[in-house]
N, C-alpha and C positions, 0 to 999 in steps of 0.2 A: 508834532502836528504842523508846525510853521514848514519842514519842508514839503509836506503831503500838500498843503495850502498852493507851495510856489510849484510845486507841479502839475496843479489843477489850473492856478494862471496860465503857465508855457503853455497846458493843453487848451485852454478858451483861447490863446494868443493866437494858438493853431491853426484852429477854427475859424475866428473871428478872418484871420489872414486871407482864408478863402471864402467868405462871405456865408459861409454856413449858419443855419439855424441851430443855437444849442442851448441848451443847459442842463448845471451841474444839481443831482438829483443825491438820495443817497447820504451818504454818512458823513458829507459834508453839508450837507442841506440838512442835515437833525440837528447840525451844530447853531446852524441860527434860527431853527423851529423847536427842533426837541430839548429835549435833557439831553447833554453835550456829553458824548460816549466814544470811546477808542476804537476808530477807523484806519484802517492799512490802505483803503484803495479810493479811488477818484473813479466815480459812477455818473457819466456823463449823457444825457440826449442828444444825437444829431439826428436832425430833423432832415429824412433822404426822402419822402413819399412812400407809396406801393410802387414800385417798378424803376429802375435803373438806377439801383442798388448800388451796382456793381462799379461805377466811378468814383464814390463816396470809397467804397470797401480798398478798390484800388490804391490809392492815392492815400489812403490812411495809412496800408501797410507797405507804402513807402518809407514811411518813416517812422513808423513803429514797429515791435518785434512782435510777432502773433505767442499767446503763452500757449499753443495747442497746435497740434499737429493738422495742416489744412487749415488754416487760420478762414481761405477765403469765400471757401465752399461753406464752413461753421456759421460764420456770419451769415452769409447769404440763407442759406437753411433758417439759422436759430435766429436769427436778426440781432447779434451781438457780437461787437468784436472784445475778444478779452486780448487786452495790448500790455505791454510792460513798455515802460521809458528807456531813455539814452540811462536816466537816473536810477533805474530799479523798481521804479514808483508801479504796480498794479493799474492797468484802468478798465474797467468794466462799458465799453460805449453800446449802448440799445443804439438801435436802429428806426428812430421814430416814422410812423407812417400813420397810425388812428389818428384820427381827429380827434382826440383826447389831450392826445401828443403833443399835437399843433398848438392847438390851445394850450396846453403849458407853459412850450416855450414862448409863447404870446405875451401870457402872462409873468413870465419870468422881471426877476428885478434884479439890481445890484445890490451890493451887502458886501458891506467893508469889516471883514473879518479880522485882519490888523493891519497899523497904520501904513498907508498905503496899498494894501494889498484887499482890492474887492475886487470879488466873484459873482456873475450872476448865477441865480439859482430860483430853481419852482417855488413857487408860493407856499405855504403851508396847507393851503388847501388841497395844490395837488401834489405835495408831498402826503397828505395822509390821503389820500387818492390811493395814491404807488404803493405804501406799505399796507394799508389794508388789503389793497389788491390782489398782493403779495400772501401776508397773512404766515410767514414765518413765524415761529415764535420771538426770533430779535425784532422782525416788523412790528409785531404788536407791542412790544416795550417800546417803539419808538412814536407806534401812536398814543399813545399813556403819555407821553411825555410832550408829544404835540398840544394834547387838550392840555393838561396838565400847565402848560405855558400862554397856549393862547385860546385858548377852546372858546373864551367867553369872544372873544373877538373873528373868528371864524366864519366864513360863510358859509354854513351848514346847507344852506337851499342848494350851492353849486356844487359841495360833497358828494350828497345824495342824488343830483342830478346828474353827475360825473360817473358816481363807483356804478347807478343800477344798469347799465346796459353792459359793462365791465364784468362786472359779479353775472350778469345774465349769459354772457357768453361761455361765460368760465363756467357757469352752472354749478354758481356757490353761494346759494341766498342767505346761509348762515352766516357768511363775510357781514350784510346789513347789521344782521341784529345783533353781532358782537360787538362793531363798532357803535349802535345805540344804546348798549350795554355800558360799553367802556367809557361813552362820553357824560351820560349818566352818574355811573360811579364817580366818575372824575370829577366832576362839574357839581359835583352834591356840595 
């Protein structure tokens, strides 16, 4: 885990270098919101807008290697670049542009994961934002594990303020009521 840590630093160091907006989302953000589970890759936000994508995309696969054929057209399409490091290391970067997004990394904090070594990462709030959003089956053991840890301290009002236009677009109002299900369950 300590080296997946220092490769999510180098990759914020990155970032931060070119005054980009970011944060670290993902299986490193379960570790200081969730029940802390075995993560391989570094799942990052860069905050690029709607539109001129494409010097973000640039510039990143300058120095990162794309794990997929057409790395720059993938991204541009899917709004993800899937990168591997100098070190091996996996990274998953979204391509933030919702206003959702924004507000995330607004919200973002630091979290000194070990000594000397903090990361900024989403809130818990809008970590269970993403994985409900998401609604994998791993996502929903990481939201269990979110309430599970903080549920009682949560700002539920900007959850459900956050996920319904999310859930609305995706046209998946079942995503709500599982998660007021799970919080339920959990929270009993």
């Amino acid at each position: 885990m300590k080296d997946l840590l220092l490769a999510a630093r180098r990759l914020q160091e990155f970032l931060d270098e070119r005054k980009w907006r970011s944060c670290i989302i993902g299986g490193i953000a379960v570790q200081r919101w969730g029940e802390p589970r075995l993560t391989r890759d570094v799942d990052v936000t860069l905050l690029t807008g709607l539109g001129g994508e494409e010097r973000f995309v640039d510039e990143v696969l300058k120095h990162f290697q794309s794990r997929v054929d057409n790395g720059r057209e993938f991204a541009l399409q899917r709004r993800v670049l899937l990168l591997v490091a100098a070190d091996g290391t996996e990274i998953d970067m979204a391509l933030g542009g919702l206003p959702f997004e924004e507000a995330a990394i607004a919200r973002a904090s630091e979290f000194e994961f070990l000594p000397g070594l903090r990361l900024r990462t989403c809130s818990g709030e809008d970590l269970l934002v993403m994985k409900a959003f998401a609604a994998r089956e791993q996502d929903w053991l990481d939201v269990r594990g979110i309430i599970a840890r903080h549920g009682g301290a949560l700002d539920w009002n900007q959850v459900q303020s956050d996920l319904e236009p999310l859930i609305e677009l995706k046209g998946a109002p079942e995503i709500l009521a599982r998660l007021k299900q799970m919080r339920q369950e959990t929270l009993m």
